[in-house]
N, C-alpha and C positions, 0 to 999 in steps of 0.2 A: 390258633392253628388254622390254616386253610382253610376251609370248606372242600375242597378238591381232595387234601388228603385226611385221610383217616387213620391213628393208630389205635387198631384192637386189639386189645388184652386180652389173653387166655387164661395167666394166672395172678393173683393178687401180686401187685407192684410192693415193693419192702419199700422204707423209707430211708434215707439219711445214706443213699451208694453211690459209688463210684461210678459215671459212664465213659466206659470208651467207646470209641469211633474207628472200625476198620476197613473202608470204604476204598472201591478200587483205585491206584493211584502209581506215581513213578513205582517202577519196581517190585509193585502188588506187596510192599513193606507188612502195608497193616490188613489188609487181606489172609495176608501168610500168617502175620504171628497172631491175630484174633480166633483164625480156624483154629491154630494149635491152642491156645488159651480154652476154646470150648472142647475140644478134645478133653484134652488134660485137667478141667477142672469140674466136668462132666454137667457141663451147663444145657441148662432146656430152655426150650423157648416159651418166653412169656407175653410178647406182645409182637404185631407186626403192622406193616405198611399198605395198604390198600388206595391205592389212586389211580383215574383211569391218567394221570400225566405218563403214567412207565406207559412202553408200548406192550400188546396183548402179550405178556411174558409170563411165565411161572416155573419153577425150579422144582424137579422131581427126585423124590429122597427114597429110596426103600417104594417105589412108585403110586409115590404119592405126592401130591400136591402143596405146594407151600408159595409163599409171596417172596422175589428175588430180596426183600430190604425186611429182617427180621432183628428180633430183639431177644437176644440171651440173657441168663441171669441167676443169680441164686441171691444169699440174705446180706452179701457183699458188694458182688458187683450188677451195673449192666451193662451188655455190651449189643451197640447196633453193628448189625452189616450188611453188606450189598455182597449177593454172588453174579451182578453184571454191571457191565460199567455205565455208570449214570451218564444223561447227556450234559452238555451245558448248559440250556436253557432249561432243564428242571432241576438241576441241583440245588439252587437259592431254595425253592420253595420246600425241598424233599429236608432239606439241613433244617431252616427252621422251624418245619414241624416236629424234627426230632429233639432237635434242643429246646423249645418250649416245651413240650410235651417232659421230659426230662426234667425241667425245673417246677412244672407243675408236678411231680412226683419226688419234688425235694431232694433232685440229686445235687450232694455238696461239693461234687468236684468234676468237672468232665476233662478226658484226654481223648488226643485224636495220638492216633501210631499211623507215621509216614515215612515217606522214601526222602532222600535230599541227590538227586543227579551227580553223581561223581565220574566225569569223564575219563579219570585216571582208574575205574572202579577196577581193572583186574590189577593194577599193579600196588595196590594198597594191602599190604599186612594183616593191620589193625583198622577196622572199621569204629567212625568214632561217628556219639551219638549228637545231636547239636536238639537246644529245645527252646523255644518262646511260649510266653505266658502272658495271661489276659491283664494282670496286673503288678505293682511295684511285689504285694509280698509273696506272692506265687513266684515272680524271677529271684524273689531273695532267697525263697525254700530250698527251688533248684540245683541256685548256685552254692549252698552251702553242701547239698548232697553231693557238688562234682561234674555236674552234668554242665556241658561246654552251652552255653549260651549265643543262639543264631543274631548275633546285634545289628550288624546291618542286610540287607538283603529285600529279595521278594518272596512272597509265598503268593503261592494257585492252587485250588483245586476244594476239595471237600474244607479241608482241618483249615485254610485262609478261612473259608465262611465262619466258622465254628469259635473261630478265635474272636474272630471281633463281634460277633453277635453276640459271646459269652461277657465280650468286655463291656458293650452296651447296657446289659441290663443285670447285670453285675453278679455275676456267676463266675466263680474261679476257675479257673480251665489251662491247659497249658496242651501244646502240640508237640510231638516227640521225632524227631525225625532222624534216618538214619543213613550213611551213605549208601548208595544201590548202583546198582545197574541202570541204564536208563533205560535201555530196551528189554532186559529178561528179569523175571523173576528173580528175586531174590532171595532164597529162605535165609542167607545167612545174616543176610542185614536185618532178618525179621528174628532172627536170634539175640541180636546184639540188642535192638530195643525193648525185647523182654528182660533183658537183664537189667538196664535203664530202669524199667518200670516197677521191677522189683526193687531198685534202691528206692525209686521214690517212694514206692507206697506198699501195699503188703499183699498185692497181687505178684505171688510169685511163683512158678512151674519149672518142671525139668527141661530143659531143651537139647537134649541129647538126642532123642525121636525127631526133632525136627531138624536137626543137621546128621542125621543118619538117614532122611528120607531128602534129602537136599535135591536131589537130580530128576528123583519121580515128582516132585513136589512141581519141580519147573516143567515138565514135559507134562502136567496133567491144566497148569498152568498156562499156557502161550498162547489159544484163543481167545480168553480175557484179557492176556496181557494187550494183544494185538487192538483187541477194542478201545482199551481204556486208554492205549497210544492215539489212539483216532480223537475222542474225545477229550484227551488233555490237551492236543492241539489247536482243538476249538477255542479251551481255556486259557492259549498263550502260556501255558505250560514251562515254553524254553524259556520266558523270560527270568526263572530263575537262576540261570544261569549272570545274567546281568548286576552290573550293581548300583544303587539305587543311586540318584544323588539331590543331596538336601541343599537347599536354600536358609542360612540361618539368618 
């Protein structure tokens, strides 16, 4: 882990859990559905991020103090999040001191929850979920649950890091992503990927409070969004929209 950042621990870390990752991004996908994940599964916080790389920032709850990049949890799961948008140049280092720090506490699986750009995004029905994974039998698990696999393409942003740093040092991981909006909040796309995540694994909650809160959700919403727009840009963001091309 860095020396610039630090994760401190408030309460004793569990062993053998699940992390996900809902860090600002298209559509604030995993933003949205990680808030309602700790709503609904009445998660506390266990550890958080301290570095001076964020600029002088802090997040007030009940007017109190806390670190914008914290770390929820119970004897199942954990879950990291940011409530501001990370810049570019310190994302690299903020992602792998969370996922080291993570497998130095023996998590067996990490997932990221994201947006995937859908320009057609109001005329779509059915929102459909697309996922990649750090290796052959994590995309084999996937695909046997159902879940549309992202085969060619780009990814940017948080879950790009996460994916391939997880595949380096060989951590199973897989990223979840969900059609969005590109410019607004999405809760309903952050619906559709709880549902996903509940086939995969056995983190599952009601999502009826979160598409009953759909519109307050977005308007409490849109100065993050606005930021993490600024920032994705930085990230080359639109080049997901591109499609790759290999040289065999």
């Amino acid at each position: 882990m860095s020396e610039e950042i630090k994760i401190v621990e408030k309460k004793e870390i569990p062993s053998g859990t699940i992390m996900l990752f809902g860090f600002p991004d298209i559509g604030l996908v995993g933003v949205i559905a990680t808030s309602h994940l700790i709503s609904e599964l009445n998660l506390t916080e266990v550890a958080y991020l301290d570095t001076k790389l964020l600029p002088p920032l802090i997040v007030l709850h009940e007017g109190l103090p806390h670190s914008p990049i914290r770390i929820f949890g119970n004897h199942n799961i954990l879950l990291a999040v940011s409530e501001t948008a990370i810049s570019a140049d310190t994302i690299y280092p903020i992602m792998y001191a969370l996922i080291d720090w993570g497998k130095s506490r023996n998590v067996k699986l990490m997932i990221s929850l994201s947006g995937l750009p859908a320009e057609d995004r109001q005329d779509l029905e059915a929102l459909k979920v697309f996922a990649a994974a750090s290796n052959p039998d994590m995309l084999k698990m996937v695909k046997e649950k159902g879940v549309e696999i992202l085969n060619e393409g780009y990814m940017v942003g948080p879950q790009a890091i996460m994916l391939l740093r997880c595949a380096k040092i060989g951590l199973p991981a897989m990223t979840l992503m969900a059609q969005c909006f590109v410019n607004y909040p999405d809760p309903e796309a952050a619906a559709e990927i709880l549902k996903s995540l509940a086939n995969l694994t056995e983190v599952k909650v009601d999502i009826a409070k979160l598409l009953e809160k759909g519109e307050e959700i977005r308007l409490k919403a849109r100065d993050v969004m606005k930021r993490t727009q600024q920032e994705m840009s930085k990230m080359k963001k639109t080049q997901e929209y591109d499609i790759p091309v290999y040289v065999s």
